[in-house]
C-alpha positions, 0 to 999 in steps of 0.5 A: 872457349868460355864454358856455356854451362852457366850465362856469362853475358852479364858478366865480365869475362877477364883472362888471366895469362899464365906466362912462363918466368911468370910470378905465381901469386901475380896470377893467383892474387887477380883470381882471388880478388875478382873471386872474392868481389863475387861472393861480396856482390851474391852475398848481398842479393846480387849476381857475380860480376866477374867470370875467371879464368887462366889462358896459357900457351901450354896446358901445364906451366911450371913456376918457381923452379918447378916447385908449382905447376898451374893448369890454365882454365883455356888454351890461348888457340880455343879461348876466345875474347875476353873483356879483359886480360891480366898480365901478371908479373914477370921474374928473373931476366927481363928479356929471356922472359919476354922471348919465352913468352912471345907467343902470347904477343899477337894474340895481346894485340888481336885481342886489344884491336878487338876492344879487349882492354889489357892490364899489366901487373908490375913487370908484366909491364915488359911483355906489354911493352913487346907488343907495341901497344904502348908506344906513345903511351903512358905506363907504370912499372916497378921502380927498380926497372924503370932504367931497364924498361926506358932502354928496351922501349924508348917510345914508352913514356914511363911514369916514375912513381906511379902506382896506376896508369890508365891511358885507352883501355890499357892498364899497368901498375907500380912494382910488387903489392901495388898492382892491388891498387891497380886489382882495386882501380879495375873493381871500381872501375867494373863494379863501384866505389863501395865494393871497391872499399870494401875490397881493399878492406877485406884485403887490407889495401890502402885503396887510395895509395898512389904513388910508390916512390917512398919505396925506391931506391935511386942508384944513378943511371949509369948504364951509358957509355958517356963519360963526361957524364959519367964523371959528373956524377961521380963528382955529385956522389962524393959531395953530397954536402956542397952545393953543386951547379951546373955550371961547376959540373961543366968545368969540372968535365970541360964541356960546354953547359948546354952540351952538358945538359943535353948529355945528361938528359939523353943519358941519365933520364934527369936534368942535371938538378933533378940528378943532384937532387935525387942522389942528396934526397936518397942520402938523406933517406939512408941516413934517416933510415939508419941514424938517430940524427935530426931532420936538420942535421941531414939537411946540412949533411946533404948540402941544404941550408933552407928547410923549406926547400929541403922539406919540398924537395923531400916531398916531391921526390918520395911522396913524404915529409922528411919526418913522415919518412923517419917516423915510417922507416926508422926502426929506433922511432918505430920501437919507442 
């Protein structure tokens, strides 16, 4: 149970969970956030907001290898409801991970029925998801999961991108450091906008980050057993300089065009154009990362002949310009 040494009824009770394979600095970093938004509000004559602490299953988990060991504050049988519980990140296989843990499942989903909102941090978005209360729901996660995330719960409609999801009491966020976002968005949410400034000040976080897809990597869905669609892609892949249709692509694999396109919707998660877009956008990306060519000369490298259209593809796809993103992750441009 919560400590009754102190009055906690003005105060927001959050629970963060300590899972096995979990990522300690996803649980030490929500700790020390909601800590230091305390000592801001004491500092300035008011009272702490947040009461802390760590629920686990067992009184000792080991992370990392065993390097650490942490010690939650609560048993998950003694603690009682909080308003708020943390689900940190998790580590390594994504589905050994959630079997170790489902413990903890009935008693995330007793705690949300009972008004308790839940909030999980990057790939702790996996353990959210075996609960079933994101079904029907929207949700982020770390990039380089969504393919995997999409397979284990197709009912979960997975925001590619994003950095902060918020839909009924129910929270997650983008892959690694981005659940500070999600860290900032609750502490505006509980407290206000001005401790939250001074929040991501104070930890240097660009509060009002909000998506994370200058960051990903597009590797093609190919987890999928169609191979049709599966040669399409390939063909797309080895001519990033041509314009590519469908129509091409349906006789290049003999099958009709709206059979094409719904294959490839079912398996890949894109349209065939946002597909051809995607793989040219991410060869544009490795170039402008690792040549000194100019904008135009990836444009042509990649199969576009309009700037405009290639500039608004760009954007839409990584959140930047094409220059912004050679400017950010050119290592010659940043060195000059």
């Amino acid at each position: 149970m919560w400590s009754n040494k102190i009055n906690y009824s003005h105060m927001k009770n959050i629970a963060i969970l300590v899972p096995e394979q979990s990522v300690l600095q996803a649980i030490a970093d929500p700790q020390y956030c909601f800590s230091a938004v305390n000592d801001f509000m004491v500092k300035s004559g008011g009272d702490p907001l947040f009461h802390v602490e760590l629920v686990g299953l067992n009184p000792e988990v080991k992370l990392n290898d065993k390097r650490y060991s942490v010690f939650p504050d609560q048993l998950l049988l003694t603690a009682t409801s909080p308003d708020l519980v943390v689900i940190p990140a998790l580590f390594g296989d994504m589905k050994q991970a959630i079997k170790a843990n489902e413990g903890y499942i009935p008693w995330i989903k007793a705690q949300y029925e009972s008004g308790t909102e839940i909030a999980s941090l990057c790939v702790g978005a996996f353990l959210l998801g075996a609960t079933g209360l994101l079904d029907g729901k929207k949700c982020s996660t770390h990039w380089g999961f969504t393919n995997q995330f999409r397979e284990l719960y197709p009912e979960v409609d997975v925001q590619d991108g994003a950095i902060v999801t918020e839909e009924n009491g129910i929270y997650s966020s983008g892959g690694a450091n981005s659940y500070w976002n999600l860290l900032l968005h609750l502490v505006e949410k509980f407290a206000d906008r001005e401790i939250a400034i001074l929040t991501a000040k104070y930890f240097a976080i660009d509060i009002d980050r909000d998506s994370q897809t200058a960051f990903s990597i597009f590797n093609g869905q190919k987890s999928h057993q169609d191979e049709a669609v599966k040669k399409a892609q390939e063909y797309i892949e080895r001519r990033l300089e041509e314009r590519i249709t469908v129509d091409v692509l349906a006789d290049e694999v003999a099958v009709g065009r709206r059979s094409f396109e719904r294959r490839f919707k079912r398996v890949t998660n894109n349209s065939v154009l946002e597909y051809i877009q995607r793989v040219k956008v991410e060869a544009a990306k490795r170039s402008f990362e690792t040549t000194m060519k100019n904008i135009t000369e990836v444009m042509f490298d990649v199969g576009y002949s309009d700037t405009k259209a290639f500039r608004t593809t760009f954007k839409k796809i990584t959140g930047l310009t094409p220059i912004e993103y050679r400017n950010k992750y050119n290592k010659w441009v940043r060195m000059n």
